[in-house]
C-alpha positions as CSV (number, residue, x, y, z in Angstrom):
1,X,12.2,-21.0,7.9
2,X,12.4,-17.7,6.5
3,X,11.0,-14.9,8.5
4,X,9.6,-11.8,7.0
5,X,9.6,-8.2,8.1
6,X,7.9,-4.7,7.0
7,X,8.1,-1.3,7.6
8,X,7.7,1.6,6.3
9,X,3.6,2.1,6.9
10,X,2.5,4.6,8.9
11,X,-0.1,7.9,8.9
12,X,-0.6,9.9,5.4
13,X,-2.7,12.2,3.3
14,X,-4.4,11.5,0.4
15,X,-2.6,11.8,-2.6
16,X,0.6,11.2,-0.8
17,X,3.0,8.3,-1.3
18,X,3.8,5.8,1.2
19,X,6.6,2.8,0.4
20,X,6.7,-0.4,2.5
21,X,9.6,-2.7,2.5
22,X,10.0,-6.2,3.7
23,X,13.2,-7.9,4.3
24,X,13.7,-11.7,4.3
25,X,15.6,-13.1,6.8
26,X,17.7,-16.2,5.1
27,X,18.0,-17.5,1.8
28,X,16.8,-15.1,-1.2
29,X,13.8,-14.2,-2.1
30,X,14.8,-15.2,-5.8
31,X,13.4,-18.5,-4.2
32,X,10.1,-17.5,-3.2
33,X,7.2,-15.5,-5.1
34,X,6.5,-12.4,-2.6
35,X,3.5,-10.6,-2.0
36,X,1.5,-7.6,-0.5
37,X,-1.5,-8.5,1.2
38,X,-4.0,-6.0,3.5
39,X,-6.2,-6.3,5.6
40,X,-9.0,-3.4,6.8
41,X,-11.2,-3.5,9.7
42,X,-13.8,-5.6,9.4
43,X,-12.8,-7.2,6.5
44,X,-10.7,-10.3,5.4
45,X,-7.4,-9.8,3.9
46,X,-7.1,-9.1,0.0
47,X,-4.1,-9.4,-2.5
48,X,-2.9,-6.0,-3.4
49,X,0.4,-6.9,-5.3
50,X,3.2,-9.9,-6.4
51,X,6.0,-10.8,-8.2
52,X,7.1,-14.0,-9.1
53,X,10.2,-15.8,-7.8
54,X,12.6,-15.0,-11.0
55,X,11.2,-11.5,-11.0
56,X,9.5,-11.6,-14.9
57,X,6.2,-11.4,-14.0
58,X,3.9,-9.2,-11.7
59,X,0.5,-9.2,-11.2
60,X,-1.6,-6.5,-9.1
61,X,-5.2,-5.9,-8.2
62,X,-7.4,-3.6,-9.9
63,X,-7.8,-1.4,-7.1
64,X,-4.3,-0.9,-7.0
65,X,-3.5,-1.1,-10.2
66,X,-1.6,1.9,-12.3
67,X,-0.7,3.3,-8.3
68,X,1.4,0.3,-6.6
69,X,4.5,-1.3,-8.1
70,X,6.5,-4.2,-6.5
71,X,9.6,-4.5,-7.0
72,X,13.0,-5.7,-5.2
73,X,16.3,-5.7,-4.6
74,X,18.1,-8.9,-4.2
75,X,21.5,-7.6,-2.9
76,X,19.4,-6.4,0.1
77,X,16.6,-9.0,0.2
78,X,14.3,-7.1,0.4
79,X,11.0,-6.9,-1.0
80,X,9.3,-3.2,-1.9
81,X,5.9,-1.5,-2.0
82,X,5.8,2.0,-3.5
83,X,2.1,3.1,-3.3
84,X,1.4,6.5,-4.8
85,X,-1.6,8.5,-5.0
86,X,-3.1,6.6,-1.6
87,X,-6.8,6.9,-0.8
88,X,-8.6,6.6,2.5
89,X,-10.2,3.3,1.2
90,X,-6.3,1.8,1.2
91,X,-6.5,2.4,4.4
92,X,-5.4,-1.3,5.9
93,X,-3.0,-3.4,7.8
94,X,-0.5,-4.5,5.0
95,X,0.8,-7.9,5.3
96,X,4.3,-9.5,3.2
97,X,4.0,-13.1,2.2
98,X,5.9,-15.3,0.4
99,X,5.6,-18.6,-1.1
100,X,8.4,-21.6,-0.4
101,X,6.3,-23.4,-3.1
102,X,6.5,-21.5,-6.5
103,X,4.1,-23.3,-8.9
104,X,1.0,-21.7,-7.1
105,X,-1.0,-18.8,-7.9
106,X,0.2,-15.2,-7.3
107,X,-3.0,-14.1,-6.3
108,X,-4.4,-16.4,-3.7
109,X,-3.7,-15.9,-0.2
110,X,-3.9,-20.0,0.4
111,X,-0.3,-20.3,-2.1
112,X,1.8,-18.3,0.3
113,X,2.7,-20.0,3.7
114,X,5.2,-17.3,5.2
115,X,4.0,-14.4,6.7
116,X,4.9,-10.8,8.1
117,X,3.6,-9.5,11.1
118,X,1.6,-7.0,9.0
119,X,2.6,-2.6,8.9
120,X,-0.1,-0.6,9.5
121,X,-1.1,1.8,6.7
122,X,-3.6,4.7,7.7
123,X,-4.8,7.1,5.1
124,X,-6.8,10.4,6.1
125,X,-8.9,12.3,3.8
């Protein structure tokens, strides 16, 4: 089974940008739709971003929205976050996912069944 793994979090300002990666271990992630997930304390994990398996379609939330893009790289397998113009309340353990089953939602947690071992993102004000 493919196994996925980010990086990139880590400790920034306000107003900075931070960008997360996760790489796939096997097959490409072509086959799977990928997402970006979080998770603060004390509360459950939310979608933050996705893109679809063939790459046409994205869909993020609205907290995110017009700050985070997804995007990726198939020669590297590898699945990106860039987050600009981060605020204390993205604050959050930031999880990849992706889904072996591709006719789900892009949204819901439940439609993705691999997941990362989450990066931590911490945002100071």
């Amino acid at each position: 089974q493919v196994q996925l793994v980010e990086s990139g979090g880590g400790l920034a300002q306000a107003g900075v940008s931070l960008s997360l990666s996760c790489l796939a271990s096997e097959r490409t992630i072509a086959s799977y739709n990928m997402g970006w997930f979080r998770q603060a304390p004390g509360k459950g994990r939310e979608f933050v971003a996705a893109i679809n398996h063939s790459g046409d379609e994205k869909s993020y939330a609205d907290s995110v929205k017009g700050r985070f893009t997804i995007f990726r790289d198939i020669g590297k397998n590898t699945v990106y976050l860039q987050m600009n113009n981060l605020k204390p309340e993205d604050t959050a353990v930031y999880y990849c996912a992706a889904a072996t089953w591709i006719f789900g939602t892009l949204i819901g947690a439940q439609d993705y069944d691999v997941w990362g071992h989450g990066t931590q993102v911490t945002v100071s004000s």
